[in-house]
MARLO-246643 format. One record per residue (C-alpha): x negated, y negated, z negated; residue in three letters. Coordinates in steps of 0.001 Angstrom, whole numbers, plus 524288, in hexadecimal, padded with zeros to 5 digits. Last residue first. Example, Ala and Ser with C-alpha at 12.3 -4.5 7.8 and 13.67 -1.06 7.14 Angstrom:
2
+-------+-------+-------+--------+
|    xx |    yy |    zz | residu |
+-------+-------+-------+--------+
| 7CA9A | 80424 | 7E41C |    SER |
| 7CFF4 | 81194 | 7E188 |    ALA |
+-------+-------+-------+--------+
This chain:
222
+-------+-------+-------+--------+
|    xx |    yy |    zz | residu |
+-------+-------+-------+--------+
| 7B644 | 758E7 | 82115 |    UNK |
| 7B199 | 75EF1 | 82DCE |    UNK |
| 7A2FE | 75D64 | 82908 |    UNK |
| 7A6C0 | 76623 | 81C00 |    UNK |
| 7ADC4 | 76EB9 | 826DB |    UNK |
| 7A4A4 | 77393 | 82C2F |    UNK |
| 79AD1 | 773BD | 82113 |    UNK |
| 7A4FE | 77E46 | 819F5 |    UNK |
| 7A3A9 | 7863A | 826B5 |    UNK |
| 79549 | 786B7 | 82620 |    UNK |
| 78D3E | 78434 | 832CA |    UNK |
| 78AC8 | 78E24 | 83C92 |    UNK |
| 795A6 | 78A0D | 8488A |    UNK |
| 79310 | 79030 | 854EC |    UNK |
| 79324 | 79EA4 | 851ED |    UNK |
| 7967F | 7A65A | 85E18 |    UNK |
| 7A304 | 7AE7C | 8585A |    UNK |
| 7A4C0 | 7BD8A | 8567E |    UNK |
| 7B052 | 7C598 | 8582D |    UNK |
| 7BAFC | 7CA4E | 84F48 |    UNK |
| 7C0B4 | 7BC60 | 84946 |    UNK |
| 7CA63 | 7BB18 | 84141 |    UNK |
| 7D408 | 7B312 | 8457C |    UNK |
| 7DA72 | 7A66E | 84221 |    UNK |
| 7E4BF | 79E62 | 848AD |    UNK |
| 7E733 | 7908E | 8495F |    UNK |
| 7F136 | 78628 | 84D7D |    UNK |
| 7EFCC | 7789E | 84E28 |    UNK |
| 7EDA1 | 76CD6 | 848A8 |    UNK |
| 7E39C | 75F1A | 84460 |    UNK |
| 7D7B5 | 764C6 | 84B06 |    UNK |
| 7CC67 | 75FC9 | 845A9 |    UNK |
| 7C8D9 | 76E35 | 841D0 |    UNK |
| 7C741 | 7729D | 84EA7 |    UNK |
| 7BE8A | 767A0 | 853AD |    UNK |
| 7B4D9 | 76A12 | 84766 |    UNK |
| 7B361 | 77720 | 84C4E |    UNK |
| 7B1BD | 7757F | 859C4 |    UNK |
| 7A633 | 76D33 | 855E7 |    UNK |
| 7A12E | 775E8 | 84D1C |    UNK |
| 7A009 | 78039 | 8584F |    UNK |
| 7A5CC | 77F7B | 8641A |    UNK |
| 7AE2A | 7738C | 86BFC |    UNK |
| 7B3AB | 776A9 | 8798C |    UNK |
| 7C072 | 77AB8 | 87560 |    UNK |
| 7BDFF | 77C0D | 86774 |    UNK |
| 7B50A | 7865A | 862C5 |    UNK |
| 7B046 | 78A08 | 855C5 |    UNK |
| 7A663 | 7928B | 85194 |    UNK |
| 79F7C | 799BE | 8442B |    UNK |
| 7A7C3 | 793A4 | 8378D |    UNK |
| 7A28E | 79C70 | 82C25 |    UNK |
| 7AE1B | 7A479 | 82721 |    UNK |
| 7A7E0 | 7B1ED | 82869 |    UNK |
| 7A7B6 | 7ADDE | 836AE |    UNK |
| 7B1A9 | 7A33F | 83AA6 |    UNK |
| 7B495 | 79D2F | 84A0D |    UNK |
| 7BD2B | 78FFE | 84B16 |    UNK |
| 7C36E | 790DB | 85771 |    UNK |
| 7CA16 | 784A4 | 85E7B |    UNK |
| 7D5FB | 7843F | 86709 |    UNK |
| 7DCDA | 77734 | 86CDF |    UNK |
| 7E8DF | 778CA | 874B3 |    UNK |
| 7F22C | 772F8 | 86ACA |    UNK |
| 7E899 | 773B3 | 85DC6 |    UNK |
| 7E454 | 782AC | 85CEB |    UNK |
| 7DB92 | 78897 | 85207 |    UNK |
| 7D5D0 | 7954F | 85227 |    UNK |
| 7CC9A | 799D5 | 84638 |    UNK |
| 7C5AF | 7A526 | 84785 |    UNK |
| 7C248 | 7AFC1 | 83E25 |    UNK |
| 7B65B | 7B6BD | 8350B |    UNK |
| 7BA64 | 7B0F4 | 82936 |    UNK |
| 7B32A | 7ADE5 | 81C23 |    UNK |
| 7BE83 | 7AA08 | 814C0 |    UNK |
| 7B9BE | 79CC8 | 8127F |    UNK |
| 7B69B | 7996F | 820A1 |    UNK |
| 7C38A | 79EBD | 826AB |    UNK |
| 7C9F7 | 79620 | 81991 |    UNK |
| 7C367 | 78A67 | 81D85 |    UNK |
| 7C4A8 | 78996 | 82DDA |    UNK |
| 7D3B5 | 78C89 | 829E4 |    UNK |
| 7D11B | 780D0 | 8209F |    UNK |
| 7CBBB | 77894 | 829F9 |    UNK |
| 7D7D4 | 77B6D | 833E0 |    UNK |
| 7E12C | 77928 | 82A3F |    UNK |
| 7DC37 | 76B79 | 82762 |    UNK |
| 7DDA4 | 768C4 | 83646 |    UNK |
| 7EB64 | 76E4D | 835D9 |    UNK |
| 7F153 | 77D85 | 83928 |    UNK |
| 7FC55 | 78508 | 83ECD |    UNK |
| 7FA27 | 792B0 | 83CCE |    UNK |
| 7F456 | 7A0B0 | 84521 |    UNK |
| 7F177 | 7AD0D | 840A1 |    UNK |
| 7E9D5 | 7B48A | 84B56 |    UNK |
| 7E298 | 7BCFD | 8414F |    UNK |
| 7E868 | 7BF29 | 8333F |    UNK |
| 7DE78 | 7C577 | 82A41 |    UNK |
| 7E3B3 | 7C6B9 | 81CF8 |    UNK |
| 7D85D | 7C1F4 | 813D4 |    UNK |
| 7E2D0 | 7BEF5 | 8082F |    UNK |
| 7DBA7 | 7B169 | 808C6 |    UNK |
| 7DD24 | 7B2B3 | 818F6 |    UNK |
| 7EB7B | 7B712 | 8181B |    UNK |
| 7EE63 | 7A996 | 80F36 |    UNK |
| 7E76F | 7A1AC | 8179A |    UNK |
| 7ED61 | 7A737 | 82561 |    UNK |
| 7FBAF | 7A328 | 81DEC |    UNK |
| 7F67A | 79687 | 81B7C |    UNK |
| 7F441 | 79519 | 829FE |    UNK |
| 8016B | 79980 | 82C7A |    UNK |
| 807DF | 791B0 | 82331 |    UNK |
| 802AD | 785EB | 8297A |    UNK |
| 7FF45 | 77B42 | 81DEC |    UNK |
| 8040A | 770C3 | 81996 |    UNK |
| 7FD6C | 77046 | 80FBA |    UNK |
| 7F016 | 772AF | 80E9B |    UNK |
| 7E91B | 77F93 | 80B28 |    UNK |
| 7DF02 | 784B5 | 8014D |    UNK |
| 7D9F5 | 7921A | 802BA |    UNK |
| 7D443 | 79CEB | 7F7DF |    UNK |
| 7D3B9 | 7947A | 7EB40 |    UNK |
| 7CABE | 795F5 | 7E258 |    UNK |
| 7CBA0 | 78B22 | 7D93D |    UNK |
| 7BFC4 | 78412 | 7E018 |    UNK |
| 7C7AC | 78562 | 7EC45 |    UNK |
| 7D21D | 77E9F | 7E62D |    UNK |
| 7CA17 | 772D1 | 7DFD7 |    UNK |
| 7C4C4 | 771FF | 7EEF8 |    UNK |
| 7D12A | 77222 | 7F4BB |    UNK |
| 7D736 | 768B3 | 7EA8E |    UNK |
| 7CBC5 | 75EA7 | 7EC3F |    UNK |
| 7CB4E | 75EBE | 7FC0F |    UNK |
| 7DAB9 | 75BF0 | 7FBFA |    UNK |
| 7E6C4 | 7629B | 7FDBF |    UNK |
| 7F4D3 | 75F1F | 7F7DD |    UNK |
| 7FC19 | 766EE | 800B5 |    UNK |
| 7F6AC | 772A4 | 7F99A |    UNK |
| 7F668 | 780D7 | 7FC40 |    UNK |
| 7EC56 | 78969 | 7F51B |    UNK |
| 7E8C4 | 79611 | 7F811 |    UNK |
| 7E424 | 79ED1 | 7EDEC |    UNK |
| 7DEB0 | 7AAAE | 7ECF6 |    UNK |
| 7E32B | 7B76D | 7E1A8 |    UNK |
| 7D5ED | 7BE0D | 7DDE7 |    UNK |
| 7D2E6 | 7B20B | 7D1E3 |    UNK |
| 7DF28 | 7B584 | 7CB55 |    UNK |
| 7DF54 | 7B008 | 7BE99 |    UNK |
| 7D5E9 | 7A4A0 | 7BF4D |    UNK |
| 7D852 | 7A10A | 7CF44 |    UNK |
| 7E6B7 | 7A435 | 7CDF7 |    UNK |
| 7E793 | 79A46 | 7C157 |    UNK |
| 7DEAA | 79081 | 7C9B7 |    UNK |
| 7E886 | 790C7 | 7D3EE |    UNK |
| 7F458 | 78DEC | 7CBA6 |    UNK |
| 7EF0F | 783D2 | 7C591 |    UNK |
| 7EA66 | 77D5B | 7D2D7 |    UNK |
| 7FA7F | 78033 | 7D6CF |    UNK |
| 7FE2E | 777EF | 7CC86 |    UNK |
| 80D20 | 77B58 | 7C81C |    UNK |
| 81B39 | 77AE9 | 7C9CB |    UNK |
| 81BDC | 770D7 | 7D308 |    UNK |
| 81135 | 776E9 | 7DB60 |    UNK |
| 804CE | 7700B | 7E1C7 |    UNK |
| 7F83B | 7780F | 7E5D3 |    UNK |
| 8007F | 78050 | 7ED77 |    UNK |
| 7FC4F | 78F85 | 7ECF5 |    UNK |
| 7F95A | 79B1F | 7F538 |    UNK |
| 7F54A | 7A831 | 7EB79 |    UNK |
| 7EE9C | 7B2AE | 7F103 |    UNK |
| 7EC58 | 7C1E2 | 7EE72 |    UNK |
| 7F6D6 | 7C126 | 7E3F2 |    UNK |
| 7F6D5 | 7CA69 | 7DA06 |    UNK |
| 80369 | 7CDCB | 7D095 |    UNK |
| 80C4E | 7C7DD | 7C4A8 |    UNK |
| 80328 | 7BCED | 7C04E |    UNK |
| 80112 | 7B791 | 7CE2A |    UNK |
| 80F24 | 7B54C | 7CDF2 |    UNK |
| 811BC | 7AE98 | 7C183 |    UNK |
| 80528 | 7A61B | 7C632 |    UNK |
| 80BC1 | 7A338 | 7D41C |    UNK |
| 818F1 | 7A132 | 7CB92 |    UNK |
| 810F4 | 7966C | 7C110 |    UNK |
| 8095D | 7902B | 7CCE9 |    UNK |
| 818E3 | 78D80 | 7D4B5 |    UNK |
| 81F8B | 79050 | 7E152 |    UNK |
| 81CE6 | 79ED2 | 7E2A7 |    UNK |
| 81CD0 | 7A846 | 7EF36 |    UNK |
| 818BB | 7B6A4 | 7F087 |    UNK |
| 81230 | 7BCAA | 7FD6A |    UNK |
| 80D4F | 7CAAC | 7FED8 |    UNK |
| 80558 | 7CAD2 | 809F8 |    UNK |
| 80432 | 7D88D | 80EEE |    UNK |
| 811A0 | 7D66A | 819C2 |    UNK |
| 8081C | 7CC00 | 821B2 |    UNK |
| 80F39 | 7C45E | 82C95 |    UNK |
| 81DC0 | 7C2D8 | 823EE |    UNK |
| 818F7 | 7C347 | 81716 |    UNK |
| 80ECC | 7B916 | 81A30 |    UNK |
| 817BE | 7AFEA | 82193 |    UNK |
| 821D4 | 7B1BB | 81825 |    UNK |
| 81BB0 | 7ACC2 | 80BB9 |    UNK |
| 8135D | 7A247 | 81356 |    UNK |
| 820CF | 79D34 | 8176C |    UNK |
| 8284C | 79E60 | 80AEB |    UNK |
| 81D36 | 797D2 | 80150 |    UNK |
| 81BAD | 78CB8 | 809A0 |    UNK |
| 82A85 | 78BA2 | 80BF3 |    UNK |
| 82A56 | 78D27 | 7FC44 |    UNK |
| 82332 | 781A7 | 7F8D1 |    UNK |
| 81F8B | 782D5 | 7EAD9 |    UNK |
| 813BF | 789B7 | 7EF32 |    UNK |
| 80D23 | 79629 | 7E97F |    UNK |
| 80D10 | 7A1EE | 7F1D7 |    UNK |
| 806A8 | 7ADA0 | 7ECFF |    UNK |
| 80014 | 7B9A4 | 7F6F8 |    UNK |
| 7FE80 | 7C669 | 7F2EC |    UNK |
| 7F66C | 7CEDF | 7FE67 |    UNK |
| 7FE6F | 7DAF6 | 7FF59 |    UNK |
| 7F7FE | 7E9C1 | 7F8F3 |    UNK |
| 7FB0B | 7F347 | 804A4 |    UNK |
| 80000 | 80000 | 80000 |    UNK |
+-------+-------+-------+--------+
């Protein structure tokens, strides 16, 4: 019998809640999803069985969803955590990622390419998936392919625009846009303010055109 991947939803808005809840059920049957709308039911929850992952608003009328993160982190340091805020900033990522949080995402968001998050942190591979995505999407897909230390490619399409960006074990390796290669190609991609993208692993080898560190990347993008 096939153990499902336990997945918590924490949002007081229940469309949120509803879609992702339905779109994972419906495309992958082992994903066991259960929806809250409050810190003190996501806890309640926790306490009563394993989660593999936990998704979470920062801000919840019934509760501080940093609070609620740093409980998971103390008491259950195997569950993940993704964070959902529409309150972002540079500061709350970073005090996030130092609490050990898995992903961070901006709303409004795509479901779709918050659904591709949540299957890559319970490393479900899910070639060909596509989303709707923005220019800050677009760094942090570049991000989380990079973090989780991804052999894959990146396609993004703007109207009749394509670029690639190329990963091996999550080090950035090639880009191409139209004419453009390399770091150049790279930097065109991400200053793209829409589109569509689609991300799959990859199964044959790429001509390496870009060698420096992913993290200096996008440190000069910033």
């Amino acid at each position: 019998m096939t153990v499902p991947n336990r997945v918590l939803i924490v949002d007081d808005e229940e469309d949120i809640t509803w879609g992702l809840s339905k779109s994972l059920g419906k495309t992958h049957p082992s994903v066991e999803v259960e929806c809250v709308y409050s810190g003190e039911q996501a806890l309640n929850r926790l306490s009563a069985k394993p989660f593999n992952l936990v998704v979470s608003d920062v801000r919840m009328p019934n509760g501080d969803g940093r609070n609620l993160i740093l409980e998971i982190r103390r008491t259950y340091p195997q569950t993940k955590v993704i964070v959902m805020t529409a309150y972002g900033s540079a500061e709350l990522k970073n005090e996030l990622e130092e609490r050990g949080c898995f992903f961070y995402i901006e709303k409004p968001f795509d479901t779709g390419y918050l659904k591709q998050i949540i299957l890559g942190a319970l490393e479900i591979e899910n070639n060909g998936f596509k989303g709707m995505i923005d220019q800050v999407g677009i760094r942090e897909l570049v991000e989380f392919n990079c973090l989780r230390k991804r052999d894959a490619s990146l396609l993004v399409t703007r109207n009749r625009e394509q670029g690639k960006i190329y990963f091996s074990n999550g080090d950035i390796i090639h880009a191409e846009c139209g004419e453009l290669k390399g770091e150049r190609a790279f930097y065109s991609i991400l200053n793209w303010d829409s589109g569509t993208f689609k991300i799959v692993t990859n199964r044959k080898k790429t001509k390496r055109t870009i060698r420096r560190d992913w993290k200096a990347l996008l440190h000069q993008y910033i």
